[in-house]
C-alpha positions in Angstrom: -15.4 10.1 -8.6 -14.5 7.0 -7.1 -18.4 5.7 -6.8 -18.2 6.2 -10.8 -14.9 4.2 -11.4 -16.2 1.5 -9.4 -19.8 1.3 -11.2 -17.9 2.2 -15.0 -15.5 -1.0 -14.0 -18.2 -3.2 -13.4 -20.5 -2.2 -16.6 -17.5 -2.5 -18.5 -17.2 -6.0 -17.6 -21.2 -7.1 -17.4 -21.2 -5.4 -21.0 -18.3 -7.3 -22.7 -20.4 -10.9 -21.2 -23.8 -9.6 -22.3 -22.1 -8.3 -25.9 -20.2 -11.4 -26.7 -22.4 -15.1 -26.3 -19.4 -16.5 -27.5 -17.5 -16.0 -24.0 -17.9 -19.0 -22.7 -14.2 -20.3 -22.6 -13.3 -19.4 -19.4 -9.6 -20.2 -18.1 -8.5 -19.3 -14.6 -5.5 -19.2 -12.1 -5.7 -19.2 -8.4 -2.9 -18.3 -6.7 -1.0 -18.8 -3.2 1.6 -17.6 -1.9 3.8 -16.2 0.9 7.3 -14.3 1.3 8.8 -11.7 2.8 8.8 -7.8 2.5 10.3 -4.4 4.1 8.6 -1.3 4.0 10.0 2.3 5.1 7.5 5.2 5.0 7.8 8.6 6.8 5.6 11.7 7.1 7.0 15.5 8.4 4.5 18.6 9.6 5.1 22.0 9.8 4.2 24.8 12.4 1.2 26.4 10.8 -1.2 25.9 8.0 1.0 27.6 5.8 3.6 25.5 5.8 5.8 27.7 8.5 7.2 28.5 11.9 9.4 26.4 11.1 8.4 24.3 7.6 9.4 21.1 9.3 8.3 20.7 13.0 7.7 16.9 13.7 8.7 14.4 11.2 8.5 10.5 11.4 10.1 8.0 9.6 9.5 3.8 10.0 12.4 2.2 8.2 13.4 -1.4 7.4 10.0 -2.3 8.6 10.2 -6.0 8.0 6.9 -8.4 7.3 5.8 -11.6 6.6 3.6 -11.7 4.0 0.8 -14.1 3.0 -1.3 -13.6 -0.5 -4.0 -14.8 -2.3 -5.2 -14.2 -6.2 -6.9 -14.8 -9.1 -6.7 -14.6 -13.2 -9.0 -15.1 -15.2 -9.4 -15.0 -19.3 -12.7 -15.4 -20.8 -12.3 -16.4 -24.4 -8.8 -15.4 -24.1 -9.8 -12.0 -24.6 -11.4 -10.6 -21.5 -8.9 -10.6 -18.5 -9.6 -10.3 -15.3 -7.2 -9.9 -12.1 -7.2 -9.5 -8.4 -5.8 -9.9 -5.0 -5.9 -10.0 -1.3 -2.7 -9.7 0.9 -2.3 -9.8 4.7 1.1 -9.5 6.5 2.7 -9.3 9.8 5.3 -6.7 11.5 8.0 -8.6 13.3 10.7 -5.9 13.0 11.5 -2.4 12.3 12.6 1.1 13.6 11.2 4.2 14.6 12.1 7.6 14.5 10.7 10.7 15.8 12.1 14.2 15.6 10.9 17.6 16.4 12.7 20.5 15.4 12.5 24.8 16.3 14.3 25.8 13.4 13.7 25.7 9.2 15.3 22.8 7.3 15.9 20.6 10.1 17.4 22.9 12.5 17.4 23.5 16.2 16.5 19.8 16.5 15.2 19.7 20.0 13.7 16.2 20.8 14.5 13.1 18.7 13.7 9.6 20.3 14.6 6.4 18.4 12.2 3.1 19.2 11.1 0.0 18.0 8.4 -1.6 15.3 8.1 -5.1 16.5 4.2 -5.6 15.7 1.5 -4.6 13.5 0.2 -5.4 9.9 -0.7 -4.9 6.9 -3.7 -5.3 4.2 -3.4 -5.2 0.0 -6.6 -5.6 -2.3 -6.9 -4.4 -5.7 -8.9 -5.7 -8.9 -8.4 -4.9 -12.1 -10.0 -5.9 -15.4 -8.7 -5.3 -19.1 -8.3 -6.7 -22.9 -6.3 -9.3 -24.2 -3.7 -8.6 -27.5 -1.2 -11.4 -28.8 1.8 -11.0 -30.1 4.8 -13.4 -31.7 2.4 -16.4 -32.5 0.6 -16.2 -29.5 3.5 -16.4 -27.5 3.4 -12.9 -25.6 0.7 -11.0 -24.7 0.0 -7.8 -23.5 -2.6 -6.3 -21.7 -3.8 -3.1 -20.5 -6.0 -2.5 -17.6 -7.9 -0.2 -15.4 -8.5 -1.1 -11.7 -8.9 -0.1 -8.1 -6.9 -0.5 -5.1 -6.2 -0.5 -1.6 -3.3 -0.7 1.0 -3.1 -0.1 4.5 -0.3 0.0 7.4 -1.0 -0.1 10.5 2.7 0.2 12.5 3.4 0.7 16.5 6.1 2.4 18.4 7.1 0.7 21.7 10.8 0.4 23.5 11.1 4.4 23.2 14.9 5.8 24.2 15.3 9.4 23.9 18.5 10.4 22.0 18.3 14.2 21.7 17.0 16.4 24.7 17.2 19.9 24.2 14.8 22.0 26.2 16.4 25.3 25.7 15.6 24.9 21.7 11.6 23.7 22.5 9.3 26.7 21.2 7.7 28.3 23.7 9.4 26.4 26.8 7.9 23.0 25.9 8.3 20.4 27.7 10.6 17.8 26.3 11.2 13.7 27.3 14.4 13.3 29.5 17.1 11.3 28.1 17.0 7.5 28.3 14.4 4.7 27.8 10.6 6.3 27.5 8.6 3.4 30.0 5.3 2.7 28.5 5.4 3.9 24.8 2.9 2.0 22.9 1.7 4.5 20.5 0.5 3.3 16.6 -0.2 5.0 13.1 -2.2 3.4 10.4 -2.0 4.7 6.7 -4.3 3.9 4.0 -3.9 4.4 0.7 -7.3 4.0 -1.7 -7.9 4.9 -5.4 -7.9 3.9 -9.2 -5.1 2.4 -11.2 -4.2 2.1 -15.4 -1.3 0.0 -15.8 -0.4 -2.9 -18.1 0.4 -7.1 -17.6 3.0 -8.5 -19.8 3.1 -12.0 -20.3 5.9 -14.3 -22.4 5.4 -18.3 -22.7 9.1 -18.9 -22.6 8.9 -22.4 -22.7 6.4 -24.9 -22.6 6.9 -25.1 -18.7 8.1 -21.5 -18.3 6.2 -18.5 -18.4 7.6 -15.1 -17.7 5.4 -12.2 -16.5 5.7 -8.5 -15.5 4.1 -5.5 -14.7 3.4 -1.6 -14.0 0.6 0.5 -12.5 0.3 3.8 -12.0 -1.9 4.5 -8.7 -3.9 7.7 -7.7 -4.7 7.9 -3.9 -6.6 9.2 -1.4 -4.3 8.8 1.4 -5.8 9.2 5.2 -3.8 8.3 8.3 -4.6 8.1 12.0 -2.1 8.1 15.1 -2.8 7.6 18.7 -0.3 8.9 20.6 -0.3 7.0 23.9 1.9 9.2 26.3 0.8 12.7 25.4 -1.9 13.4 27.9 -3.3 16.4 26.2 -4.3 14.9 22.9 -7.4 12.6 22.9 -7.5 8.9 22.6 -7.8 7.1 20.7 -7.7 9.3 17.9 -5.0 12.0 18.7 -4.3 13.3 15.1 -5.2 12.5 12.0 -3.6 13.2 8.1 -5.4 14.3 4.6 -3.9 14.3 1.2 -3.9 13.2 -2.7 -1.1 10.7 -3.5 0.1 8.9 -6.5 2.2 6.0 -6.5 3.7 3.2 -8.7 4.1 -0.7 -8.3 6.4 -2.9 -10.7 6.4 -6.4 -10.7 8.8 -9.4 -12.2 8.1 -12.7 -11.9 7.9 -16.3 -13.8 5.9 -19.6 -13.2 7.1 -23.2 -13.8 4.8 -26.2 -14.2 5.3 -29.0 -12.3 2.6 -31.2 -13.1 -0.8 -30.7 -14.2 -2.8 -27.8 -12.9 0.4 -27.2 -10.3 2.7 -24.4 -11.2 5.5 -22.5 -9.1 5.8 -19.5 -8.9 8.4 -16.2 -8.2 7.0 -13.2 -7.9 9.1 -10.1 -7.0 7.0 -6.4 -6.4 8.2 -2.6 -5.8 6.1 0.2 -4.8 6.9 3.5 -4.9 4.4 5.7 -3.4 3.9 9.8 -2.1 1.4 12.5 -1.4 0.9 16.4 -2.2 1.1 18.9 0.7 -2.1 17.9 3.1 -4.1 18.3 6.4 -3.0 17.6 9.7 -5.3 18.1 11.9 -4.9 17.5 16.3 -7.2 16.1 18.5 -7.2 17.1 22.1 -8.5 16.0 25.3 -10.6 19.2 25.8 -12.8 18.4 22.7 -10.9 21.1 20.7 -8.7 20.9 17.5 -6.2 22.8 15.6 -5.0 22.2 12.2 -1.2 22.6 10.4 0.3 21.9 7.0 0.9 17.8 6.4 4.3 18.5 4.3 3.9 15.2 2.9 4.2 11.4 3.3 6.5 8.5 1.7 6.0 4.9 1.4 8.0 2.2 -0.8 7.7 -1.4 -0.3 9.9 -4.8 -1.6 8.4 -7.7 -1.3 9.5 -11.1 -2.9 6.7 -14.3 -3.0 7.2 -17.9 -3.9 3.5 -19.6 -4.2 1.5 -22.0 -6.4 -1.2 -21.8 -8.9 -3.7 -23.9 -9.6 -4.9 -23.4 -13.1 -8.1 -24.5 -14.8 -10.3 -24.1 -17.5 -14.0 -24.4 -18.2 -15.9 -25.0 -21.3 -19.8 -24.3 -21.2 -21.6 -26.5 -23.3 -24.3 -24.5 -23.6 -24.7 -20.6 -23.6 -25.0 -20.0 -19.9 -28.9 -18.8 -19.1 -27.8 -15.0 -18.6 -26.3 -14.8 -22.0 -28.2 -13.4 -25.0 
């Protein structure tokens, strides 16, 4: 399915060029920019493949995971009709926490090990693209457009300066062995999440002024979601693949923002962006040092995401002359 998005997106667009010789008015904005963002996602399993014994046995949560955020993008009109958008976003981890909690009973009960630890490195990747049609409303003045596109997001988060909080060895199923309490020397474990699929969503856009422009946004995302852990400590899982997660998600970004020009082609720019992102009951499946795996009930996995950008565009606009050779 996602093979045929990608190809249908990029008919779409060669066909609207090839259809219409006119489409040679081509305006464009590049944008730059850089902020700051915080990020919390979490993910809980359960016991068995059914979702039991208990229905929540290990559940982690990242919170207040705080980045520094660089971006890059691009929009593009071609005759003011044709629209054309995308980006590429890298940041880095400097701060966060880190639970992990493991627990003998259902709902949350019998908690038996809980350690609480550090997310001080890392980072993370955004891409999408997204292409759609250009109406005009109120003389010109607004504009709305609807799109299609594709995306892609990834986390990829550590958990170092470990310091067990909860101890409990009498609750562990089966007599497992549980982490003293106190600092856990040596924890340098990491998970990566991505999060990969199509998008419909709509751009609005409002000339408020002749230097102010007003902008804003909403997608709604569907996901494959796959994740990866290597669990650094635990001797009997492999490395350094140790488990890995399977799942449909969904999610939703909204977006707010304005530009003001400063002087020709430079604009400023705010942007501010919220995602909102989760998956359906998955696979977890464990890898162990032995060469064999086992497989229980992913319960699900959260993500949301604040970020706010300031940046520049540089906007320009081209005017062919003559029909470009690859137009009819």
């Amino acid at each position: 399915m996602k093979k045929w998005f990608v190809v249908g997106l990029i008919m779409f667009s060669m066909g609207y060029l090839a259809g219409n010789p006119e489409a040679a008015e081509i305006g464009t904005n590049l944008e730059f920019g850089a902020g700051y963002r915080v990020d919390n996602l979490d993910w809980s399993i359960a016991g068995d493949i059914n979702g039991n014994n208990p229905n929540i046995l290990s559940e982690l949560t990242w919170s207040d995971v705080e980045i520094f955020q660089l971006k890059a993008g691009i929009r593009s009109t071609i005759s003011e009709v044709f629209y054309l958008r995308g980006s590429l976003g890298y940041g880095w981890v400097f701060d966060g926490q880190n639970q992990d909690s493991d627990y003998s009973g259902d709902n949350r009960t019998n908690e038996y090990s809980r350690s609480n630890n550090s997310t001080d490195d890392g980072n993370v990747v955004d891409a999408t693209l997204g292409v759609g049609y250009q109406f005009k409303a109120a003389s010109g003045r607004l504009r709305l457009i609807p799109l299609v596109g594709y995306s892609y997001s990834d986390q990829y988060l550590n958990i170092t300066d470990g310091f067990q909080t909860v101890s409990e060895p009498s609750l562990a199923p089966n007599g497992g062995r549980v982490q003293a309490l106190g600092p856990i020397p040596g924890l340098d474990s990491t998970y990566e999440s991505e999060w990969l699929g199509p998008w419909v969503g709509i751009d609005l856009l409002f000339d408020a002024s002749e230097k102010m422009t007003l902008f804003g946004g909403f997608e709604y995302h569907w996901a494959d979601y796959h994740g990866e852990a290597d669990w650094n400590l635990r001797s009997e899982f492999a490395h350094p693949k140790s488990f890995e997660h399977d799942s449909d998600g969904t999610g939703v970004i909204m977006s707010l923002g304005g530009e003001y020009h400063l002087t020709q082609p430079w604009f400023l720019s705010l942007n501010i962006n919220y995602q909102d992102w989760s998956t359906d009951p998955g696979l977890d499946r464990l890898f162990f040092a032995d060469g064999s795996t086992t497989d229980t009930r992913l319960n699900e996995v959260n993500w949301d995401s604040f970020a706010i950008m300031v940046g520049l565009t540089y906007r320009f606009q081209y005017n062919y002359p003559n029909k470009p050779s690859w137009m009819p």
